[in-house]
GUKOL-473622 format. One record per residue (C-alpha): residue in one letter; y, x, z. Coordinates in steps of 0.02 Angstrom, whole numbers, padded with zeros to 5 digits. Layout:
residues N
(r 'a', (Y, X, Z))
...
This chain:
residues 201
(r 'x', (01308, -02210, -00188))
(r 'x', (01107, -02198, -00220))
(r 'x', (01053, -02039, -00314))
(r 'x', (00952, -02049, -00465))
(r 'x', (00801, -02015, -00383))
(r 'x', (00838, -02131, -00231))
(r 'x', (00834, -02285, -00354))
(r 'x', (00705, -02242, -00453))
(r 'x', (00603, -02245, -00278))
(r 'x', (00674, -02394, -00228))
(r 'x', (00634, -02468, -00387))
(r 'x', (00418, -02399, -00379))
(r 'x', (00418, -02461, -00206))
(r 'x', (00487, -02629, -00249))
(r 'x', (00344, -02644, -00389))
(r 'x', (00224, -02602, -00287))
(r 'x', (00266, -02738, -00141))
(r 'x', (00301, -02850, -00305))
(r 'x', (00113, -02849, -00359))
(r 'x', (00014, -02844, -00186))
(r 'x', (00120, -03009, -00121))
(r 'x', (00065, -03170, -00154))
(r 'x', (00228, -03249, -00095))
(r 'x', (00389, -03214, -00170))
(r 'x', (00554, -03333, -00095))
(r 'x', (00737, -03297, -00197))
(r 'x', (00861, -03322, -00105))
(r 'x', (01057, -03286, -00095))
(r 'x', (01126, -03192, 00055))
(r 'x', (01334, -03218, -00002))
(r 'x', (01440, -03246, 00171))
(r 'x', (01282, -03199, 00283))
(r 'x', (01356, -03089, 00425))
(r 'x', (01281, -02948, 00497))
(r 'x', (01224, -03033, 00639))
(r 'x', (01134, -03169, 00543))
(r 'x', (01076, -03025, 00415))
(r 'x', (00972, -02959, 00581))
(r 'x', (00917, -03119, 00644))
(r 'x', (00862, -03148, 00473))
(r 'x', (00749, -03001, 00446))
(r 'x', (00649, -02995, 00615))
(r 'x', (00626, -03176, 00596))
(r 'x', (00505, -03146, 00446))
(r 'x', (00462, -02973, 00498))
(r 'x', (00401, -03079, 00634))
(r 'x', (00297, -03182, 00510))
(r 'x', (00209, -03009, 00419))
(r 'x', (00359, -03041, 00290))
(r 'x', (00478, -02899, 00217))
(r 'x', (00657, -02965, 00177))
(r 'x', (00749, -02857, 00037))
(r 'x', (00931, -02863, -00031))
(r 'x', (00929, -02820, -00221))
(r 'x', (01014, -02792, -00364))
(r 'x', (00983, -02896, -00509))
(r 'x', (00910, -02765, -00626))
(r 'x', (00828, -02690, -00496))
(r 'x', (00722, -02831, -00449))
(r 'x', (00687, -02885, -00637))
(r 'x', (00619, -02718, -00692))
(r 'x', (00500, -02707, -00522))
(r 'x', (00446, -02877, -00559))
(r 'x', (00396, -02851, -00732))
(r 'x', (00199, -02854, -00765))
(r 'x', (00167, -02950, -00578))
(r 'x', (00176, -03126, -00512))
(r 'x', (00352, -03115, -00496))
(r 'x', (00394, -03092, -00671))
(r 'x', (00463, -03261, -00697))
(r 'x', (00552, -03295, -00549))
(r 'x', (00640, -03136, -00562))
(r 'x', (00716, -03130, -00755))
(r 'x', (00885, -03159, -00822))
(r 'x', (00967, -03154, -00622))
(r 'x', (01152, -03188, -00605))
(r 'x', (01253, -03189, -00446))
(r 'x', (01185, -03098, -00260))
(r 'x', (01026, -03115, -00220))
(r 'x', (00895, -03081, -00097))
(r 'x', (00705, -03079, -00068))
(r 'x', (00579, -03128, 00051))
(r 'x', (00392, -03102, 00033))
(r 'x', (00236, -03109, 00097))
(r 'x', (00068, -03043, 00077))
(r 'x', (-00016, -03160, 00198))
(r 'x', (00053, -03341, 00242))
(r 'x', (00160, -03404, 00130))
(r 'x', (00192, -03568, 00209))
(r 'x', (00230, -03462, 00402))
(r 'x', (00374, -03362, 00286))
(r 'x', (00438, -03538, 00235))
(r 'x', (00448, -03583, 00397))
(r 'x', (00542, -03458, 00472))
(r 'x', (00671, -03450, 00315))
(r 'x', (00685, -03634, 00324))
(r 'x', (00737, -03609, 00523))
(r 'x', (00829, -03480, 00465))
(r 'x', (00934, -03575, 00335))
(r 'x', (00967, -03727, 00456))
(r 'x', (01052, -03590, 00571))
(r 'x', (01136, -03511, 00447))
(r 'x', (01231, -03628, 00317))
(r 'x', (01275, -03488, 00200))
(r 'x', (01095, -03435, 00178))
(r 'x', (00990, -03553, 00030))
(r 'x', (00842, -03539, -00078))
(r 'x', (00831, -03541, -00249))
(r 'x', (00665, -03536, -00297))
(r 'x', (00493, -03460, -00265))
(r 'x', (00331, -03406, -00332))
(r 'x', (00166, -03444, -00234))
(r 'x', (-00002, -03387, -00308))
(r 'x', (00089, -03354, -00479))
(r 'x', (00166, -03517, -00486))
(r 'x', (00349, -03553, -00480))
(r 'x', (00411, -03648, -00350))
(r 'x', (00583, -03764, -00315))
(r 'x', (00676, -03776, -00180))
(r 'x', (00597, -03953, -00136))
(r 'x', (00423, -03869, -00138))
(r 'x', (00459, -03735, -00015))
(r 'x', (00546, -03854, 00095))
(r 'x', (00373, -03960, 00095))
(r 'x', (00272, -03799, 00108))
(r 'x', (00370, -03772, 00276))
(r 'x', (00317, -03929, 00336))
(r 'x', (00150, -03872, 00315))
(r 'x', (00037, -03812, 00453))
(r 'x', (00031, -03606, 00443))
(r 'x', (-00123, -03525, 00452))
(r 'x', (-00123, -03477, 00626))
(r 'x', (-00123, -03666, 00665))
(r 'x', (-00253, -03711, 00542))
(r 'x', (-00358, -03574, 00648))
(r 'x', (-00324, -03638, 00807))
(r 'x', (-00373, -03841, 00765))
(r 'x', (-00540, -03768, 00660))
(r 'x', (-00582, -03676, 00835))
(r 'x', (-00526, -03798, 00964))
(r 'x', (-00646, -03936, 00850))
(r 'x', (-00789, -03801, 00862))
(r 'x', (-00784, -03748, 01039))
(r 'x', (-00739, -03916, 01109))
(r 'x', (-00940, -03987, 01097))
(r 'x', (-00983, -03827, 01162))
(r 'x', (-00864, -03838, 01310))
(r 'x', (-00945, -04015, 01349))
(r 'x', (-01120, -03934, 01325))
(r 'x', (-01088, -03796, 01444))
(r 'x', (-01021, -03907, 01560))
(r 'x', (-01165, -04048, 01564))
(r 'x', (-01300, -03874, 01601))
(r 'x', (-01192, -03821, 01738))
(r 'x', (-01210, -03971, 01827))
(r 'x', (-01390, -04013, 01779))
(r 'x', (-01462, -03907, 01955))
(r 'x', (-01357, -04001, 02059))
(r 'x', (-01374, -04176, 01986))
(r 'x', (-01558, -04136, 02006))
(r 'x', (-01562, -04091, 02178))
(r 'x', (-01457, -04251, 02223))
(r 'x', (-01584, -04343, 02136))
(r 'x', (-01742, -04259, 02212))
(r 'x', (-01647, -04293, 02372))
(r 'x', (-01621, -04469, 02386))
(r 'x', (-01786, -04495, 02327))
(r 'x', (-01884, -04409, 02471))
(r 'x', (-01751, -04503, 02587))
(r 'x', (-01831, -04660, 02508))
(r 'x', (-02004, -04576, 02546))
(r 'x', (-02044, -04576, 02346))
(r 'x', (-02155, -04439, 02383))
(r 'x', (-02260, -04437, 02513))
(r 'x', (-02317, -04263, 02548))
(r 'x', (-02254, -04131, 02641))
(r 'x', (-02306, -03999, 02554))
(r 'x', (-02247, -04059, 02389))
(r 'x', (-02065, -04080, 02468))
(r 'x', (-02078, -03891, 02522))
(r 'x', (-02139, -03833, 02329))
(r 'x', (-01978, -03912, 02286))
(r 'x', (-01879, -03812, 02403))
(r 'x', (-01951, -03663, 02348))
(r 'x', (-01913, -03696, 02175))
(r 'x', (-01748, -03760, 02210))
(r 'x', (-01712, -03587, 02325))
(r 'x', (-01611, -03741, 02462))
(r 'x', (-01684, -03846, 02571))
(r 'x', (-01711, -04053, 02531))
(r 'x', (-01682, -04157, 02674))
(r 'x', (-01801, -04318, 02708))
(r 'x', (-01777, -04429, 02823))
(r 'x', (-01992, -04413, 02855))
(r 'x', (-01917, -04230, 02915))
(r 'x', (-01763, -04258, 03025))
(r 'x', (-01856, -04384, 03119))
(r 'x', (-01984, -04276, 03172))
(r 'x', (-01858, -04138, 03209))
(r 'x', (-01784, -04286, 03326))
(r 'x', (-01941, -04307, 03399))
């Protein structure tokens, strides 16, 4: 059994979590095993989430004066928390794999922002994209032109010395010492066929 002391820490530490999060998900943890009490925690640890067993008048005293304050009054049965300081709908996600694994975990409400949430909402909130995935369409869209761009310079020197080529084979330019300006600026030779016939001959 806690000490004096030990709860009242449990109970600052609770506040302060309570009043930095922006995410706050109540749920019930009744006939979760051990095993599925594990799974359950690194699954949102995974997510930047902390997951918390508490006791009813525990939780409603740290939650008094933040966000939670609403969600977190007048409790009855067990009950659990998950929350979040930074993607609320990634923390949905994993509890929502979580409860499809797990039968005998459920949600019974939330708060998100200071708003209180059903159970409907953060099942729809999980369906969202997270923030990680918002990221990486935003930069895939951005660095998709720039891909193309890079690509069309890279081949600009060749596609020009292709070009330059075929037209001295056609004799378009008549000189030899322009054909040897271009080789020089080029830094590769240009074949004509003005050239390899005389090299014949």
């Amino acid at each position: 059994m806690k000490k004096r002391d030990e709860k009242q820490q449990d109970l600052e530490n609770l506040k302060a979590d309570l009043a930095r999060v922006s995410t706050v998900i109540l749920t019930t943890f009744k006939g979760v095993n051990v095993g599925d009490d594990t799974k359950l925690r690194r699954a949102v640890q995974a997510v930047g989430g902390k997951y918390k067993v508490v006791k009813n008048t525990l939780a409603e005293r740290a939650a008094a004066g933040t966000p939670a304050e609403g969600l977190l009054k007048n409790l009855t049965g067990e009950n659990s928390l998950a929350y979040t300081a930074t993607d609320p709908v990634a923390l949905a996600k994993a509890l929502t794999k979580i409860a499809k694994d797990v039968p005998a975990f459920r949600f019974k409400a939330g708060v998100v922002e200071g708003r209180v949430i059903s159970i409907a909402e953060i099942q729809q909130l999980a369906n969202l994209p997270s923030k990680d995935e918002i990221i990486s369409k935003i930069m895939f869209l951005l660095n998709a032109p720039a891909q193309r761009i890079a690509t069309a310079l890279y081949a600009l020197p060749r596609n020009l010395a292709v070009t330059l080529s075929e037209a001295i084979k056609a004799n378009k330019f008549g000189s030899g010492e322009l054909v040897k300006k271009m080789e020089e600026t080029l830094g590769a030779p240009v074949e004509s066929s003005t050239n390899s016939g005389e090299e014949k001959k």
